[in-house]
C-alpha positions as CSV (number, residue, x, y, z in Angstrom):
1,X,-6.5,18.1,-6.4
2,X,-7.4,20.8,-3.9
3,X,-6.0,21.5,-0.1
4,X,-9.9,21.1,0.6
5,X,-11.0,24.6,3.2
6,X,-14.0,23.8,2.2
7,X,-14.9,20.5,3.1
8,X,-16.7,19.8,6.8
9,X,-14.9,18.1,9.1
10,X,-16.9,14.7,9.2
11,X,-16.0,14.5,5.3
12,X,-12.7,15.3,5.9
13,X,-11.7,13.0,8.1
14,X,-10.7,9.2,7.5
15,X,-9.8,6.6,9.6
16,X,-6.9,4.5,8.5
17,X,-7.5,0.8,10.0
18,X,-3.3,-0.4,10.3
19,X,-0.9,-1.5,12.7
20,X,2.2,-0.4,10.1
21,X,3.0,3.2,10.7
22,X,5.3,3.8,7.5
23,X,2.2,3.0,5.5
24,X,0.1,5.7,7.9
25,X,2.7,8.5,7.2
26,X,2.7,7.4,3.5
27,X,-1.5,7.7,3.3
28,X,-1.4,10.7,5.3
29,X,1.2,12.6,2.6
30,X,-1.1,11.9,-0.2
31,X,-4.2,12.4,1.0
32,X,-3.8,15.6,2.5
33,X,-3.3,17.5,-1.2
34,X,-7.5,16.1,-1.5
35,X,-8.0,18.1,1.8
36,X,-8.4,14.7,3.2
37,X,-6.8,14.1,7.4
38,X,-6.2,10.5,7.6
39,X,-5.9,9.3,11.6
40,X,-4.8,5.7,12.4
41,X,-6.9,2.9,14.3
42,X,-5.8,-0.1,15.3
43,X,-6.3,-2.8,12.5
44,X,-7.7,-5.6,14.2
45,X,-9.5,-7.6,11.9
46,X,-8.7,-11.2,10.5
47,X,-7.4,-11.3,7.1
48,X,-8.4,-14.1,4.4
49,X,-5.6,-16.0,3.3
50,X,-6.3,-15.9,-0.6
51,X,-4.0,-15.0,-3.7
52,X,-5.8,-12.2,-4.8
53,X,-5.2,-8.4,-2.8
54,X,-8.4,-6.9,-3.9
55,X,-10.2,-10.0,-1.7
56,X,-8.0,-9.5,1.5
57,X,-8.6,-5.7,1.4
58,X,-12.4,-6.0,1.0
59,X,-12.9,-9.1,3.4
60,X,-10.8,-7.1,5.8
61,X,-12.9,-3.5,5.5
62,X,-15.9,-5.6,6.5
63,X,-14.7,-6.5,9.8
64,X,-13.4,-2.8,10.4
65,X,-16.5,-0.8,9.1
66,X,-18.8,-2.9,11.7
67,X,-17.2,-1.5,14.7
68,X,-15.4,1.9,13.2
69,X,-18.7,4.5,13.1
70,X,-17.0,6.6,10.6
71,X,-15.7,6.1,6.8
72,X,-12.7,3.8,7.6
73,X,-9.8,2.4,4.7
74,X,-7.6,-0.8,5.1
75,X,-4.6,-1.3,2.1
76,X,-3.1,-4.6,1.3
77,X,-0.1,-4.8,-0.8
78,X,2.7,-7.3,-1.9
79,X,5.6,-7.9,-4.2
80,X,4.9,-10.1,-7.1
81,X,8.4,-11.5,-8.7
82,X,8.0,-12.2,-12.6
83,X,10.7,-14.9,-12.4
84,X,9.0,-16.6,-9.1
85,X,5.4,-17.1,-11.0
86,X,4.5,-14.1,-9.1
87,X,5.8,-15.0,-5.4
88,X,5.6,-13.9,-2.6
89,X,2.8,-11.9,-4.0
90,X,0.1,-11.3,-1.1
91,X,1.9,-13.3,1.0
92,X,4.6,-10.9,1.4
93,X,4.8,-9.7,4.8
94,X,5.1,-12.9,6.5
95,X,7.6,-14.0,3.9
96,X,9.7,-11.0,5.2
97,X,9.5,-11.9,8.0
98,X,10.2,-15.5,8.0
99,X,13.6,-14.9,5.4
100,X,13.7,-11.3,4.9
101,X,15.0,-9.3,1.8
102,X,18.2,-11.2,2.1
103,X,16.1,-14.4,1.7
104,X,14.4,-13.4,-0.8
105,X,17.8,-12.6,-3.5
106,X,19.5,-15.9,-2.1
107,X,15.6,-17.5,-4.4
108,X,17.0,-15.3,-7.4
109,X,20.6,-15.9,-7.4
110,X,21.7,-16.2,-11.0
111,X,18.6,-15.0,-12.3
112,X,18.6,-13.2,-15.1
113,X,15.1,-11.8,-15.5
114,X,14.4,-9.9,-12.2
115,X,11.5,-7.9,-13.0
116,X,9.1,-7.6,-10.3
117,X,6.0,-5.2,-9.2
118,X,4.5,-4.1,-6.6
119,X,0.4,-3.8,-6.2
120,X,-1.7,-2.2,-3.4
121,X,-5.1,-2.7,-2.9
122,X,-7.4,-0.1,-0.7
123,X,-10.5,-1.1,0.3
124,X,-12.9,1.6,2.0
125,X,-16.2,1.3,3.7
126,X,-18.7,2.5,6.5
127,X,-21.0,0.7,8.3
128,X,-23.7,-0.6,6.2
129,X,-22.1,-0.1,2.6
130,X,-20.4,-2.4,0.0
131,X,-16.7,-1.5,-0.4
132,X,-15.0,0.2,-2.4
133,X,-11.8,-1.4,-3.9
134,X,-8.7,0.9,-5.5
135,X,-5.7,-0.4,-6.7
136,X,-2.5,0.5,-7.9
137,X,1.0,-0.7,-9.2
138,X,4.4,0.0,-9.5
139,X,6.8,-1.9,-12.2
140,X,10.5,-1.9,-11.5
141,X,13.5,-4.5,-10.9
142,X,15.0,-6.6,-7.9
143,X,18.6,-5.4,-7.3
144,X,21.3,-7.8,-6.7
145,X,22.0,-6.2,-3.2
146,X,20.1,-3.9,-0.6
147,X,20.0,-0.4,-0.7
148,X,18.8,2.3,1.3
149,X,17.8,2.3,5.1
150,X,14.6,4.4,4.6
151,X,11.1,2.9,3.7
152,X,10.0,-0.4,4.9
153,X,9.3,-4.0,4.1
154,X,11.0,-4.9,0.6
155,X,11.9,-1.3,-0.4
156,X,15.6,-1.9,-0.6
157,X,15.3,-4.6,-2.9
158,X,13.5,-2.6,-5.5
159,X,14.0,0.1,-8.1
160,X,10.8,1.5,-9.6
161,X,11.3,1.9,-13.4
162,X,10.0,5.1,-13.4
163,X,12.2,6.5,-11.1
164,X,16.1,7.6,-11.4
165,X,18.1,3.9,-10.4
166,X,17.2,4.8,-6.3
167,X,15.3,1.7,-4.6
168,X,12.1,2.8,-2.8
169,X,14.2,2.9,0.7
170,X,16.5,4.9,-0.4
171,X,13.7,7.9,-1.0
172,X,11.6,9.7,1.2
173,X,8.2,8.9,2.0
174,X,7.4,12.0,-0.7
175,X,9.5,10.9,-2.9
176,X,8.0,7.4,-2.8
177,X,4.9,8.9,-3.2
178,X,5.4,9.9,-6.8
179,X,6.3,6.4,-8.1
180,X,4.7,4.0,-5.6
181,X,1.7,1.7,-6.2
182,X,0.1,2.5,-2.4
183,X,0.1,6.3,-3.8
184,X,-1.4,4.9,-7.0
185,X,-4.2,3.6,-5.2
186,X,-4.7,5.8,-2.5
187,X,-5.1,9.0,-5.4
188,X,-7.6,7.0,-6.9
189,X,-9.0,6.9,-3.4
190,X,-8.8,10.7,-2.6
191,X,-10.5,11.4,-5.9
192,X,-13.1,9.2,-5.4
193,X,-13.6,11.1,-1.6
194,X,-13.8,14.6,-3.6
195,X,-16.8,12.8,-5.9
196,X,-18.3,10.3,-3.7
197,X,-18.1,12.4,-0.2
């Protein structure tokens, strides 16, 4: 990794296309050790429904990349609960929205086996290229009860297994950043930057 002086400022730059602003201030933390500035654009797009993140995140990039002049990155991600067969999986933000993280431990009262993951998917492009897919993921366990008032989404529902018994919202967005399956995939995406320009 490298705080990147020496990069120009057109390759330094890249345009996040989101309307969530926790995941902006996420990108922008762990980007910025490639020497990489991350600024936010509206995410406008339509997103595929499908069961797979890797598809939403590249149909979406196509959409951005034709009217964004400039190397532009969309991220997909979702909770995927072992004991559910994998739900809510990429359907997770409108299932928190519809029953929330209270909702969602009323489906795995008395369940013994609550090992879940979360997954990522970043997708980057420019006008007039194929993208490029990253992904990442994070292992860990649903608690029994919420924790935690930072982070966003299902984050204080879930304790990474590499981490020290904290739930994602009860960590700061750098301290999330050593454990989480968005970081995961958005290193793989700096390093790619650093190669690829």
């Amino acid at each position: 990794m490298r705080g990147g002086a020496d990069t120009s400022q057109k390759d330094s730059v890249l345009y996040f296309a989101t309307s969530n602003v926790h995941k902006l201030v996420e990108a922008r933390i762990v980007l910025e050790k490639f020497g990489i500035t991350v600024r936010g654009i509206p995410k406008d797009s339509l997103e595929v429904q499908s069961d797979s993140l890797e598809e939403i995140a590249r149909t979406s990039i196509i959409g951005v990349a034709q009217r964004v002049k400039s190397k532009v990155f969309v991220e997909d991600a979702g909770l995927f609960v072992h004991a559910l067969g994998g739900f809510p999986g990429p359907y997770s933000s409108y299932v928190h929205r519809t029953i929330g993280n209270e909702g969602l431990l009323k489906l795995l009262r008395g369940v013994r086996n609550r090992s879940a993951e979360f997954r990522s998917a970043v997708a980057c492009s420019e006008q007039g290229r194929e993208p490029t897919v990253f992904s990442g993921k994070a292992t860990g366990t649903i608690i029994r009860q919420q924790r935690g008032n930072l982070g966003f989404g299902f984050d204080p529902i879930f304790t990474p297994d590499s981490g020290d018994g904290r739930t994602f919202a009860e960590m700061t967005s750098a301290e999330k950043n050593l454990l989480s399956h968005r970081a995961d995939a958005l290193r793989k995406l700096g390093s790619w930057i650093l190669k690829h320009g």
